[in-house]
N, C-alpha and C positions, 0 to 999 in steps of 0.2 A: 504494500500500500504506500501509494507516494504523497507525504505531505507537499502543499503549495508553502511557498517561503510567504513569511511576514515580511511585506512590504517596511522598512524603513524611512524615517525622513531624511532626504539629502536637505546639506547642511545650505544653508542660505546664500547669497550673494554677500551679505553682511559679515557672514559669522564666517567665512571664507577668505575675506579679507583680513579677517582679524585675527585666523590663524596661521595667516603668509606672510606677520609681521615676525617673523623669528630669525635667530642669528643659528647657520648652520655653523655647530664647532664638532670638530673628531675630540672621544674621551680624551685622550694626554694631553689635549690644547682647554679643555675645560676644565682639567684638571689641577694645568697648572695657573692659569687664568681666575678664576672665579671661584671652583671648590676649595682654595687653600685658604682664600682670606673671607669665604661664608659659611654661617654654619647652619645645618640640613633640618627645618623647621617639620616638615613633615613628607609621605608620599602618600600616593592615591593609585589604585589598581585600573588600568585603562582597559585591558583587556586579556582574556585569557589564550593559549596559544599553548594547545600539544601539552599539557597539564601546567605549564610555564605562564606564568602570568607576568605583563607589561605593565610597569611603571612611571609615574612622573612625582620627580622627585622636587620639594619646594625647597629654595634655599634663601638665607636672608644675610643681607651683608650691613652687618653689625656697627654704628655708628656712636656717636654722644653730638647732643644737641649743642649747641655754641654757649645759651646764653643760659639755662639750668643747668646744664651740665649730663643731661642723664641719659641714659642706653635708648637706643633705640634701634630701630630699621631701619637703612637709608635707602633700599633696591632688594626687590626680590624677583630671584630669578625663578623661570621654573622650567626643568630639564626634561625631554621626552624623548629616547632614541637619542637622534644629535640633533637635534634640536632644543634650544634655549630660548624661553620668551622673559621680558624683561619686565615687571609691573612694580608700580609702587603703592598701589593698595589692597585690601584685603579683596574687595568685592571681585575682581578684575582676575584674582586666582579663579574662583569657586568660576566664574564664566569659562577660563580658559578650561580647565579642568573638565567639565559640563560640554565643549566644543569637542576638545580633544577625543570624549567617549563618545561623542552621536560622529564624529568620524569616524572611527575606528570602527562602530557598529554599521555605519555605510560601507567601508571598505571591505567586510566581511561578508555583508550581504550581496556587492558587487562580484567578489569572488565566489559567494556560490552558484550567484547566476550565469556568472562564466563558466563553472565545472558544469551546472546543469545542460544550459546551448553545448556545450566540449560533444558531451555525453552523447548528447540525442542527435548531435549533427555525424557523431562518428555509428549512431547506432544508422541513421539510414544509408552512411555510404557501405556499411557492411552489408545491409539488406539488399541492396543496387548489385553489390558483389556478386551475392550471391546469387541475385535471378538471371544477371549476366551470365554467370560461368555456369551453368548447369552442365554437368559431365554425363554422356548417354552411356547407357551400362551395354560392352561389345559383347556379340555372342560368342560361343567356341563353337567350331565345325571342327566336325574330326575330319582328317586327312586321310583318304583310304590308302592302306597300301600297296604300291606299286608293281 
């Protein structure tokens, strides 16, 4: 019995722009750049994969205000793949984060509807195959002897 896929919503014109604002860096350039002098405020599970689950990680880089004097955030980055988006307030996480998962859950759904067309477009070129090639069954005649 074949279930139909739940349709998803692809992500907006908006909310696509607002995920194309990101800084591609490879781990050892983000590593030496930004994870040394941030420290890792929290993660959030984006999606799962082959029992492996994908993360994005928030990082906050750690400031003192000029004129109290006291701790704060000055930049928070947040890591996905290599990918880094740069925000400076709280709300602007919980959005990206919120983006991040209704893409990832589009991008899943894209791929299965690509394995499903894969499937069904390889099942009729075999069915084609096979009404092409039909093999007739040869008879045997005995040869009398001479």
């Amino acid at each position: 019995m074949k279930r139909k896929l739940k349709t998803v919503p692809k992500p907006t014109k908006k909310e696509a722009a607002t995920l194309n604002k990101f800084i591609w860096m490879a781990d050892w350039h983000f590593d030496c750049t930004i994870k040394k002098k941030c420290a890792e405020i929290s993660s959030y599970i984006i999606r799962w994969e082959d029992g492996e689950c994908e993360k994005a990680f928030v990082y906050g880089l750690q400031a003192i205000k000029t004129i109290t004097e006291e701790p704060c955030i000055a930049n928070i980055f947040i890591r996905y793949s290599s990918k880094v988006y740069q925000t400076t307030d709280l709300k602007s996480i919980t959005e990206i984060i919120a983006l991040l998962k209704k893409e990832a859950e589009f991008d899943d759904y894209n791929e299965k509807l690509d394995d499903q067309r894969w499937k069904k477009r390889q099942k009729l070129l075999n069915a084609k195959k096979k009404k092409k090639f039909k093999v007739k069954k040869l008879r045997l005649v005995k040869v009398k002897a001479a």
